[in-house]
TIRO-688292 format. One line per 8 residues: number of its first residue (from 1); their letters; for each residue x, y, z of N, C-alpha, C. Coordinates in Angstrom, 1 decimal, m for minus. Layout:
residues N
NUM	A	X:Y:Z:X:Y:Z:X:Y:Z | ...;
END
This chain:
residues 256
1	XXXXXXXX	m3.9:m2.9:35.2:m3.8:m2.7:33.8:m2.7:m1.7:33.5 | m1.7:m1.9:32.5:m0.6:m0.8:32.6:m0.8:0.2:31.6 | m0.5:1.4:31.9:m1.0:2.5:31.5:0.0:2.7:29.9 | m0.7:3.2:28.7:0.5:3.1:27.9:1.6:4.2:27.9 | 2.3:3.5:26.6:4.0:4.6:27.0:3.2:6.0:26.4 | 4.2:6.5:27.1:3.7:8.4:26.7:4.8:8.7:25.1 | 5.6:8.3:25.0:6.1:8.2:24.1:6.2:6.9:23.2 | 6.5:7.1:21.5:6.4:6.4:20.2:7.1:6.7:19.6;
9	XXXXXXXX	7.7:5.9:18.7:7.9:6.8:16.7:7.3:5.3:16.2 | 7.1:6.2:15.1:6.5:5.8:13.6:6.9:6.5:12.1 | 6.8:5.5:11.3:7.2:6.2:9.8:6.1:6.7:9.9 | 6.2:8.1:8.8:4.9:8.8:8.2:5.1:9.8:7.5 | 4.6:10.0:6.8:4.3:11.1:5.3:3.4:12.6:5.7 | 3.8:13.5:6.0:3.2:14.6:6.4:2.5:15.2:4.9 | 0.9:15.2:5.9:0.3:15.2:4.8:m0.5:17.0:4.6 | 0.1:17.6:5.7:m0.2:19.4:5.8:0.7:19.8:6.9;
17	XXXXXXXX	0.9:21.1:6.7:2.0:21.9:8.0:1.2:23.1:8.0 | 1.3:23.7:8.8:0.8:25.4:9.0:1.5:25.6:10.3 | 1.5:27.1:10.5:1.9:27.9:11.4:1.1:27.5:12.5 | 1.7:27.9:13.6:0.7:27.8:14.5:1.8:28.4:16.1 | 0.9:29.5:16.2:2.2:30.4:17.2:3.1:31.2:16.5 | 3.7:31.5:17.4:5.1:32.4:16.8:6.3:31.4:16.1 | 6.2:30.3:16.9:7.0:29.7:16.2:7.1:27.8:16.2 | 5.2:27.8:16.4:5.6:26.1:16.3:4.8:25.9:14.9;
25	XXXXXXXX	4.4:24.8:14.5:4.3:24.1:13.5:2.9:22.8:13.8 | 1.7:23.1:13.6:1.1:22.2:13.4:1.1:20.7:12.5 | 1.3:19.8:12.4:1.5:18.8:11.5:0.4:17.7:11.5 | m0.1:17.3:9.9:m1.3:16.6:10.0:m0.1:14.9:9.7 | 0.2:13.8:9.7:0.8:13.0:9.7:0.0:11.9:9.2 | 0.6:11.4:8.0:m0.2:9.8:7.6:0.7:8.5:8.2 | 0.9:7.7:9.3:1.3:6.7:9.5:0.9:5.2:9.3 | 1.6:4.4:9.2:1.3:2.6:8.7:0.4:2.0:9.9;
33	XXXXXXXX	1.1:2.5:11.2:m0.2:2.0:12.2:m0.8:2.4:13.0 | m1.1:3.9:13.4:m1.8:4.6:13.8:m2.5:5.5:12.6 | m3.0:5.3:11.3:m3.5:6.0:10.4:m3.2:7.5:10.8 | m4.0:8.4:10.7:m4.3:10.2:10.4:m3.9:10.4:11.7 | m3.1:11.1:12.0:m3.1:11.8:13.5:m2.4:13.4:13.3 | m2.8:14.1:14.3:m2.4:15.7:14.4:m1.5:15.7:15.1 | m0.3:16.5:14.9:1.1:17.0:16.3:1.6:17.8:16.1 | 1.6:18.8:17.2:2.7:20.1:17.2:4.0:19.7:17.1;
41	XXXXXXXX	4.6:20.2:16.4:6.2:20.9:16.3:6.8:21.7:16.8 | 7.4:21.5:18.3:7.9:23.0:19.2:8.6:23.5:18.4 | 8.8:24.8:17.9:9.9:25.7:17.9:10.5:25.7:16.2 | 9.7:24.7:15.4:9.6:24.4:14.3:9.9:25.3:13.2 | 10.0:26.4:13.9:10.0:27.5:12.6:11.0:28.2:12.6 | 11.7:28.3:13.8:12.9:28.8:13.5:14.0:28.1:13.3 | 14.8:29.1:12.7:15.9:28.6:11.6:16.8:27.1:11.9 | 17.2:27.5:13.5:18.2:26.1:13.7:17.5:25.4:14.7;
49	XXXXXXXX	15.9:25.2:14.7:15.6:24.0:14.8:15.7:22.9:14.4 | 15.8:21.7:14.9:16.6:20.3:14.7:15.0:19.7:14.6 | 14.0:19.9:14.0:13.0:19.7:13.7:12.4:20.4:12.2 | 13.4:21.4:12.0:12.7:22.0:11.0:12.7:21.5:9.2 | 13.6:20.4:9.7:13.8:19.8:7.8:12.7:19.0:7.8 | 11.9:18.1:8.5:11.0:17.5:8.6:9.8:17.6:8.7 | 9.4:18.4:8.8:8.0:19.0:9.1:7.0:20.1:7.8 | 7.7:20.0:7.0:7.0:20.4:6.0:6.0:18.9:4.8;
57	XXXXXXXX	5.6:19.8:3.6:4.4:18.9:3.4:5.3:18.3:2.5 | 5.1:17.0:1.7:5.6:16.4:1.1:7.5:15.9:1.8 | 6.9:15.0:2.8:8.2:14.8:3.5:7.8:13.3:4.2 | 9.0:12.9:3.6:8.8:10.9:4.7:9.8:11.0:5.0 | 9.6:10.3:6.8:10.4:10.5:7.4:9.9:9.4:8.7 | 11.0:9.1:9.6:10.5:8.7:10.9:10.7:9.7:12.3 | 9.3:9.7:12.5:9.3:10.4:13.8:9.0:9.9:15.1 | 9.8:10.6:16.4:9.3:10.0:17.7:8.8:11.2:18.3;
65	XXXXXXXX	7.2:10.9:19.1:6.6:11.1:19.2:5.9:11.2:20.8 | 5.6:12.9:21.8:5.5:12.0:23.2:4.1:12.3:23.2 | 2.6:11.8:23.8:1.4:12.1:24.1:1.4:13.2:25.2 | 0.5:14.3:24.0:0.0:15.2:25.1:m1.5:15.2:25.5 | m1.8:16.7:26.1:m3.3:16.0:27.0:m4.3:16.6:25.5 | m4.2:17.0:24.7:m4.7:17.1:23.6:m4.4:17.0:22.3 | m3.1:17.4:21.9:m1.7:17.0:20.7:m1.0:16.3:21.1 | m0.1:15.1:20.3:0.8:14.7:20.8:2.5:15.7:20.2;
73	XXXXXXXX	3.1:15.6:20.7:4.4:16.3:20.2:5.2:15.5:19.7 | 6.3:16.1:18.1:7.0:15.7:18.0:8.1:15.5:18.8 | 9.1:14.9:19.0:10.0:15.5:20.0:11.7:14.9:18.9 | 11.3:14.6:17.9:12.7:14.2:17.5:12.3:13.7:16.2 | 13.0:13.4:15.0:12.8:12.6:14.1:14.2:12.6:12.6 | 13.7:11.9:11.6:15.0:11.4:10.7:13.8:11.5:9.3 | 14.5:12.5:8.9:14.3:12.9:6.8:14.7:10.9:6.2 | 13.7:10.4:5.6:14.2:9.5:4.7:14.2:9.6:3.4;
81	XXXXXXXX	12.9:10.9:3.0:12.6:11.4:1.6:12.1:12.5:1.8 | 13.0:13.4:0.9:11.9:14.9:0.7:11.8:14.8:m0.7 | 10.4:15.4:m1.4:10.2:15.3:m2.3:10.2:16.7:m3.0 | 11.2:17.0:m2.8:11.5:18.4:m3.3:11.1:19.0:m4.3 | 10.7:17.8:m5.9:10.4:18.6:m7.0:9.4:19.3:m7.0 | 8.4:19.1:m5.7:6.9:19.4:m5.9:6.9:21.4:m5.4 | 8.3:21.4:m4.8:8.5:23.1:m4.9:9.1:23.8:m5.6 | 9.6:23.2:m6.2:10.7:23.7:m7.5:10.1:23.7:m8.8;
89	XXXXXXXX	8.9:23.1:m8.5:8.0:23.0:m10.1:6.8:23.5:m9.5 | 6.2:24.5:m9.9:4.8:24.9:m9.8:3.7:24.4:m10.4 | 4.1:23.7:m11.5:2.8:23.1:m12.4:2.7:21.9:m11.6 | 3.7:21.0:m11.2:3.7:20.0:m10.2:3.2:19.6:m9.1 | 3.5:21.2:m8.4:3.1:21.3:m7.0:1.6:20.7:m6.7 | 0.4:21.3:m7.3:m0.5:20.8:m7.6:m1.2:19.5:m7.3 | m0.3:18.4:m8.1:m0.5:17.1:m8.0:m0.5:16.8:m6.9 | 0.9:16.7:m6.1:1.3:16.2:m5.4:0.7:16.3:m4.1;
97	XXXXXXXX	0.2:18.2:m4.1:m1.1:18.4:m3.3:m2.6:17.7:m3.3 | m2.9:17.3:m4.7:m4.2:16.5:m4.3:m4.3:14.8:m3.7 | m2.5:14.5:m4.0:m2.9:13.3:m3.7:m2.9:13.2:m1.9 | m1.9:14.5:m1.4:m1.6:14.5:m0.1:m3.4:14.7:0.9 | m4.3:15.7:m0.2:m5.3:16.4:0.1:m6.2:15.4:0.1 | m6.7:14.6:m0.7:m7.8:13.4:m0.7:m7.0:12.2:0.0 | m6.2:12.1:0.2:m6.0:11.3:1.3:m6.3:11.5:2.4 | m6.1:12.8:2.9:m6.3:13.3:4.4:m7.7:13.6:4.6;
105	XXXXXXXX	m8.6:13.8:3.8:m10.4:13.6:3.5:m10.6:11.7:3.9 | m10.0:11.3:2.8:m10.7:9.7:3.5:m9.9:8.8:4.3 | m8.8:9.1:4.5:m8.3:8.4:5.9:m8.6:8.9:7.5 | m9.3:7.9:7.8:m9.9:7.7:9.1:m8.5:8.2:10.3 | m8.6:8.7:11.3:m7.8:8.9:12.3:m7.5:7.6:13.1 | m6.3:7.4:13.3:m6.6:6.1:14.7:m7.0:4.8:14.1 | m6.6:4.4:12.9:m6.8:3.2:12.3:m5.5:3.0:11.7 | m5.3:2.1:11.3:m4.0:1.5:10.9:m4.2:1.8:9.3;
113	XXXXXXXX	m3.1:2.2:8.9:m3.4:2.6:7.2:m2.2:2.5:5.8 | m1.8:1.0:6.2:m0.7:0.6:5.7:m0.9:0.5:4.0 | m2.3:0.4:3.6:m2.2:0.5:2.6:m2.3:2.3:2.1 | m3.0:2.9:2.4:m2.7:4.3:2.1:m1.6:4.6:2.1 | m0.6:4.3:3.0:1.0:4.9:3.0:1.5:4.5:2.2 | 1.6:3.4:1.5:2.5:2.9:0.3:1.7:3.8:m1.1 | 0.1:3.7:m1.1:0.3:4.1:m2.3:0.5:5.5:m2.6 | 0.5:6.3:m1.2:0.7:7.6:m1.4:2.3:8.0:m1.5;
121	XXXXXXXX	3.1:7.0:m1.0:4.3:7.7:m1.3:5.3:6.9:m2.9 | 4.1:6.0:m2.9:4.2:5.4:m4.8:3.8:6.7:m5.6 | 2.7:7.2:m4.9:2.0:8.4:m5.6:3.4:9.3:m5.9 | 3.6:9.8:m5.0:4.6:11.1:m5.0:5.8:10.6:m5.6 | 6.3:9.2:m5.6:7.5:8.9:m6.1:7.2:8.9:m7.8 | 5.9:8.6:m8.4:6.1:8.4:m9.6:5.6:9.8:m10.1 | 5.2:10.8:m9.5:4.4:12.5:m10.1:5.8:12.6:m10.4 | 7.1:12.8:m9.7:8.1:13.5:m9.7:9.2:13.3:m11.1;
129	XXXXXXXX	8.6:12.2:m11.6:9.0:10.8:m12.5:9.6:12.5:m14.2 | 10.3:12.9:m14.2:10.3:14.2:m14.8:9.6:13.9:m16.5 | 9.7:12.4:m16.6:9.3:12.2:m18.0:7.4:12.3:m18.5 | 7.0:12.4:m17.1:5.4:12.4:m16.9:4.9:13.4:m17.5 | 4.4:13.2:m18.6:3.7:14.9:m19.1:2.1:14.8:m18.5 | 1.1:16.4:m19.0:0.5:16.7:m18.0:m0.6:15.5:m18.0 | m0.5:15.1:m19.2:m1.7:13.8:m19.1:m1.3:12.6:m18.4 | m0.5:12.3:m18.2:0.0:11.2:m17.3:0.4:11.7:m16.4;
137	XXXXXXXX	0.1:13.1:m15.7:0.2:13.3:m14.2:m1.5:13.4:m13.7 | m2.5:13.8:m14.9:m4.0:13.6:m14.6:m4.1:12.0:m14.4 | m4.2:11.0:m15.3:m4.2:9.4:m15.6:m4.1:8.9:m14.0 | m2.6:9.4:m13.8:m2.0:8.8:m12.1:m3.0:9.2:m10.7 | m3.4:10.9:m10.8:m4.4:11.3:m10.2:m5.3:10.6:m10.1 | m6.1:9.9:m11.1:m7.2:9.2:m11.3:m7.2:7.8:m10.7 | m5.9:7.0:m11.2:m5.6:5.7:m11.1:m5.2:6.2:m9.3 | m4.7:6.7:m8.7:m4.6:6.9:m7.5:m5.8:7.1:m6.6;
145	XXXXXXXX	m6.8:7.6:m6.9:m8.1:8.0:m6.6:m8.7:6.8:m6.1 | m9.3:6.3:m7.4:m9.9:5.0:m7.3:m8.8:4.1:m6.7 | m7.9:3.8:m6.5:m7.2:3.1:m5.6:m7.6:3.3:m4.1 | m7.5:4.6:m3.8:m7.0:4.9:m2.7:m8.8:4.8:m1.9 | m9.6:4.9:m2.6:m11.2:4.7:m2.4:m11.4:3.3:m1.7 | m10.8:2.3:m2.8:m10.9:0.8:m2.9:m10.5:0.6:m1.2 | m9.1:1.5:m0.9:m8.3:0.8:0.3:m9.3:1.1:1.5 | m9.8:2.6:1.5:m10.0:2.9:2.4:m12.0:2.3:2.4;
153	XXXXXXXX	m12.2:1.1:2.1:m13.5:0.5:2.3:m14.8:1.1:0.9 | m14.1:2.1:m0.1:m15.3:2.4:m1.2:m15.1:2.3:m2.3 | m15.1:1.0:m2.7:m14.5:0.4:m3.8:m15.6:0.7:m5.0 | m15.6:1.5:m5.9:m16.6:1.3:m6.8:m16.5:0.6:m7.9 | m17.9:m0.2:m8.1:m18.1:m1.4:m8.5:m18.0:m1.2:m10.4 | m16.9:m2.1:m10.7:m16.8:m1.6:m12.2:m16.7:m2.7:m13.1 | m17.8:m3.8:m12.6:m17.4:m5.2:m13.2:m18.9:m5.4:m13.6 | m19.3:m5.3:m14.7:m21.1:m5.4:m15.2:m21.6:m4.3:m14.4;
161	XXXXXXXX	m23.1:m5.0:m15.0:m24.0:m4.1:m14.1:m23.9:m4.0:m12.5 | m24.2:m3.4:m11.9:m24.0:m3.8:m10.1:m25.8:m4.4:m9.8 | m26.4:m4.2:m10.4:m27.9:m4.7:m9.8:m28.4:m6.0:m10.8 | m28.2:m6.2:m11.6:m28.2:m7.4:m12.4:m27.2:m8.3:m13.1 | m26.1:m8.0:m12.8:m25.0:m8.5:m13.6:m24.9:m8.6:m14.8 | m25.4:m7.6:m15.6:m25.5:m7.6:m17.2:m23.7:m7.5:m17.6 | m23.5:m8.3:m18.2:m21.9:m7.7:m18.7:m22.0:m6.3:m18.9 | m23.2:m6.0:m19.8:m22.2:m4.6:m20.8:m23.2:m3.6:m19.7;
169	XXXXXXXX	m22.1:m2.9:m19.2:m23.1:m1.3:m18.1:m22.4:m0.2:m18.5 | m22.8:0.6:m19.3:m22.2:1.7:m19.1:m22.6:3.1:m19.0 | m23.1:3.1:m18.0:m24.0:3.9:m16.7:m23.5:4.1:m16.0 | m22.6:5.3:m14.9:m22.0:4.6:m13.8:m22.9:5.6:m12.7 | m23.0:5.1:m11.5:m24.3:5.8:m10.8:m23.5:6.4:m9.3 | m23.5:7.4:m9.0:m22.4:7.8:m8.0:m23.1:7.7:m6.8 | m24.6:7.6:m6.6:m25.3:7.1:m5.9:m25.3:5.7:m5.2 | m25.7:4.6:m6.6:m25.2:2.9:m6.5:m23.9:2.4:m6.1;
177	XXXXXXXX	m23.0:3.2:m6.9:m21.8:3.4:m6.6:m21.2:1.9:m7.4 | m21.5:2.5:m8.5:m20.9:1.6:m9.7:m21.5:1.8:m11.1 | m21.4:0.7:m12.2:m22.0:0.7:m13.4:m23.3:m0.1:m13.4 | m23.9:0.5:m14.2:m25.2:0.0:m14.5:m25.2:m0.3:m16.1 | m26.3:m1.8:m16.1:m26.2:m1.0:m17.9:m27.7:m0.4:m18.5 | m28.0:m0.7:m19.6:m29.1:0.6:m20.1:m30.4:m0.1:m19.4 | m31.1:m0.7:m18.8:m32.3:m1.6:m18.5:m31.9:m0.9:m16.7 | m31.2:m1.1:m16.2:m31.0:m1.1:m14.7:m30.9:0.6:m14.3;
185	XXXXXXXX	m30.4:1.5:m15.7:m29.7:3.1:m15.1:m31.0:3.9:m14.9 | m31.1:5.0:m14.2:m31.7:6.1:m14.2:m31.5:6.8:m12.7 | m32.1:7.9:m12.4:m31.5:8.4:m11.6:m30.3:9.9:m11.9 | m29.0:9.2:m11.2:m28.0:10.1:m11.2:m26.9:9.2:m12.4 | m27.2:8.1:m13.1:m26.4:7.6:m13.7:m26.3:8.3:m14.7 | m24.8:8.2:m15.2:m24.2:9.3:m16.3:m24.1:8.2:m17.2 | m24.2:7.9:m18.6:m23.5:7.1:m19.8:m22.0:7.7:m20.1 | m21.3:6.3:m19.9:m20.1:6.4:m20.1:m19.3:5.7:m21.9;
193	XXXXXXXX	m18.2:6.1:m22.2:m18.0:5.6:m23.4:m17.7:4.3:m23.0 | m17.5:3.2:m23.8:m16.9:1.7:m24.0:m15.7:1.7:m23.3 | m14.7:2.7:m23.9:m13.3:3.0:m23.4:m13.5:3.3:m22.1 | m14.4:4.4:m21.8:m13.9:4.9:m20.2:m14.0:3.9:m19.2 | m15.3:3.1:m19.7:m15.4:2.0:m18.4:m14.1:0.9:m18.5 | m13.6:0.4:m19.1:m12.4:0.2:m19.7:m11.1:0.6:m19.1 | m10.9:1.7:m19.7:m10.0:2.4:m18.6:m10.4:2.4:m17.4 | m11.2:2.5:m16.7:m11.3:2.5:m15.1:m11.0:1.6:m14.6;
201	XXXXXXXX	m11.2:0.4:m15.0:m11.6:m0.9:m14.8:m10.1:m1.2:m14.3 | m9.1:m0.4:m15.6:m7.6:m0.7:m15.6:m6.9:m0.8:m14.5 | m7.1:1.1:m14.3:m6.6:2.1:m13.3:m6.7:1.0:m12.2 | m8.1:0.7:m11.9:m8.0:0.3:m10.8:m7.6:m1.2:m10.0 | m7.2:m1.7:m11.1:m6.3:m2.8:m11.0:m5.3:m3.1:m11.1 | m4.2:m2.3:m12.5:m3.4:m2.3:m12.6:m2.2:m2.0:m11.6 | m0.9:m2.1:m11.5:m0.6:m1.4:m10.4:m0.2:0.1:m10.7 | 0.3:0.6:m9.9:0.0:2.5:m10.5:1.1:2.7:m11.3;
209	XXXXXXXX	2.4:2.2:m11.3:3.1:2.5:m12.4:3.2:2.2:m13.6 | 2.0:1.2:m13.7:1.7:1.4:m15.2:1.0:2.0:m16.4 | 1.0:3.0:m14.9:m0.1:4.6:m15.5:0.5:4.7:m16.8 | 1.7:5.3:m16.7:2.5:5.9:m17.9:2.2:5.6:m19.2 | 2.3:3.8:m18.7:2.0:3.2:m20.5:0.8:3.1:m21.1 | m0.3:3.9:m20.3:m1.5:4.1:m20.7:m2.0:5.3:m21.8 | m2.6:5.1:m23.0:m2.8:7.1:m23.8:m4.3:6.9:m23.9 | m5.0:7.5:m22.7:m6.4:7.7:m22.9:m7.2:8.7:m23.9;
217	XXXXXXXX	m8.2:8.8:m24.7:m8.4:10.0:m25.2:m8.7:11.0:m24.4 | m9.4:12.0:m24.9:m9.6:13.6:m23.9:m11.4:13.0:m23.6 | m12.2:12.5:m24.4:m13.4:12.5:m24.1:m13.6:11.5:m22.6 | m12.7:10.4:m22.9:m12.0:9.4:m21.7:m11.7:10.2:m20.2 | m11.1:10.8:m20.3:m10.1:12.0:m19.4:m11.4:12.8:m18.8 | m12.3:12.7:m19.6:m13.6:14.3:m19.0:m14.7:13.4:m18.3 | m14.3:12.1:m19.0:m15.6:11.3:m18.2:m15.4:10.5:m17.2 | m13.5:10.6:m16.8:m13.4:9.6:m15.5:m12.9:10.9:m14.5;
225	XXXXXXXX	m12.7:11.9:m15.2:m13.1:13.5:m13.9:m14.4:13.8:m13.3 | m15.7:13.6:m14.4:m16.5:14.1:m13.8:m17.1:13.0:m12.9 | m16.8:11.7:m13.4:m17.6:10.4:m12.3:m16.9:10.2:m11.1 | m15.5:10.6:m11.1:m14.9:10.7:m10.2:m15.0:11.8:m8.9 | m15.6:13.0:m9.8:m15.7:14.3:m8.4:m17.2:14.3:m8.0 | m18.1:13.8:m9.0:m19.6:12.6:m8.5:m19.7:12.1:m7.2 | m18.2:10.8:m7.2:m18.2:9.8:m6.5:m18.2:10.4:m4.9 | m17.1:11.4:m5.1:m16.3:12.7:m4.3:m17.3:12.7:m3.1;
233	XXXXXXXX	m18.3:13.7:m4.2:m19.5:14.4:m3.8:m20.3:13.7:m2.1 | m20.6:12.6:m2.8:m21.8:11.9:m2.9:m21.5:11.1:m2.0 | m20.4:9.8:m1.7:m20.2:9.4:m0.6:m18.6:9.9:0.6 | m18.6:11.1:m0.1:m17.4:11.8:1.3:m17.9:13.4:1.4 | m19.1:13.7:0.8:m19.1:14.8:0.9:m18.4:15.5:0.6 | m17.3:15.5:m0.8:m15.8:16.6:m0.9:m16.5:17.0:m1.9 | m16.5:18.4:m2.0:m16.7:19.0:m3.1:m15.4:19.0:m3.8 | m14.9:20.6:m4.6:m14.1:20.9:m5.2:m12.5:21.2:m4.9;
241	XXXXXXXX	m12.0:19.8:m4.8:m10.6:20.1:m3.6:m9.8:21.6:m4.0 | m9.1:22.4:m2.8:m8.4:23.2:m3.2:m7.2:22.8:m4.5 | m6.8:22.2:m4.2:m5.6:21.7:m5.2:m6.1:21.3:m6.2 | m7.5:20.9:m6.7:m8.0:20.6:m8.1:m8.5:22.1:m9.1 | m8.8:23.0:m7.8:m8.6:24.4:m8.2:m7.3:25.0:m9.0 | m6.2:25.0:m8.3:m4.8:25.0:m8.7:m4.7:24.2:m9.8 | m4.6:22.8:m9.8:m4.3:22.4:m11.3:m5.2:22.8:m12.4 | m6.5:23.6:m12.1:m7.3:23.8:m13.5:m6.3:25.2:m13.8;
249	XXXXXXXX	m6.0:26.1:m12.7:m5.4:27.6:m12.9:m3.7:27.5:m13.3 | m3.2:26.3:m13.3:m1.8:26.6:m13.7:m1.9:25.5:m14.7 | m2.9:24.2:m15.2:m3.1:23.8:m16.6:m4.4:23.5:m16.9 | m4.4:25.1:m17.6:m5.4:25.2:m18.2:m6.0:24.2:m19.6 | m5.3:23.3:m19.9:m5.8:21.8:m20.5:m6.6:20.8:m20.3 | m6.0:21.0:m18.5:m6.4:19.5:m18.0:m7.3:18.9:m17.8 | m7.9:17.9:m17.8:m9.2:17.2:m17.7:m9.3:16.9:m16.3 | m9.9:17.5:m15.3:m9.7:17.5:m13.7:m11.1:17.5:m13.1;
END
């Protein structure tokens, strides 16, 4: 049986960096066909490293890659996109961290994750979009959310009731893991407005750039946050992401 190559590349979207040593670079990486994987960055931190444009967060790029007996190492790679606005704008920064952050919660390691990588770097390409004000950078959070649930196997159910098929449900149960309507809810199910179920329904169908052309109300906005950090809760065990912290503390508006 032949042993595999010790070395790879793959495209991938670095989805965290941190120090690690004096001067290397731990990297969490989202790739198309090895899903979630960890790798050191030798020497990553100093200045004329030929590794150091690449290795920060919010960065697509292709890397090659050799196996080690615990990390694999980068050993080489090519910038295709930095997404630079997400440092140059602080109210920004935020976003672009939860979409990187709840990705790296529900993508599995060592699975192939072709759909997470497109919509995360759809994600980051359309946050940066400079015409997006703060409610269409929450909308996109949202509509990205429930997308990215759908891909990774937890699709919540938003079409009738989930236990009788009543058309009209507007109960959504983070439990059942969907809508219920008034005869079927109790429990953990919350009543949702007409609209909100509506909007969800959108989000998660539509494709994501058609976030923009969407104007939800604020009561809308409060009730597809709280069913959403429910959902969080309850089947991934995430509480309160650091970066959902950050966007309440730099907009103090936002429905999060």
């Amino acid at each position: 049986m032949p042993l595999p190559e010790r070395s790879y590349k793959t495209d991938a979207l670095v989805l965290s960096s941190r120090p690690l040593g004096e001067a290397d670079r731990l990297i969490e990486l989202l790739t198309w066909e090895r899903g979630k994987l960890t790798a050191v960055a030798r020497g990553a931190r100093k200045v004329k490293s030929r590794l150091a444009a690449g290795v920060d967060l919010f960065t697509y790029g292709h890397y090659q890659l050799h196996r080690g007996r615990s990390l694999d190492l980068i050993t080489g790679l090519e910038v295709k996109e930095h997404f630079t606005a997400f440092r140059e704008d602080a109210s920004l920064y935020p976003f672009g961290l939860f979409l990187a952050e709840l990705t790296g919660r529900l993508v599995r390691s060592a699975e192939p994750a072709p759909e997470p990588c497109l919509l995360l770097l759809e994600g980051w390409r359309l946050l940066c979009d400079e015409t997006l004000v703060l409610s269409g950078r929450m909308l996109l959070c949202r509509a990205f959310e429930l997308k990215l649930m759908a891909s990774t196997g937890f699709r919540p159910h938003l079409e009738g009731c989930l236990l009788c098929d009543a058309a009209e449900a507007l109960y959504f149960s983070p439990s059942q893991g969907g809508l219920l309507c008034c005869s079927c809810s109790g429990g953990d199910a919350a009543r949702l407005s007409a609209g909100t179920a509506v909007l969800a329904r959108r989000l998660l169908e539509a494709p994501l750039e058609q976030v923009k052309m969407l104007r939800p109300l604020a009561v809308q906005m409060r009730e597809l946050a709280a069913i959403a950090a429910a959902f969080r809760r309850y089947h991934f065990e995430i509480g309160e992401l650091r970066s959902i912290q950050l966007i309440k503390l730099l907009n103090p508006g936002s429905k999060c």
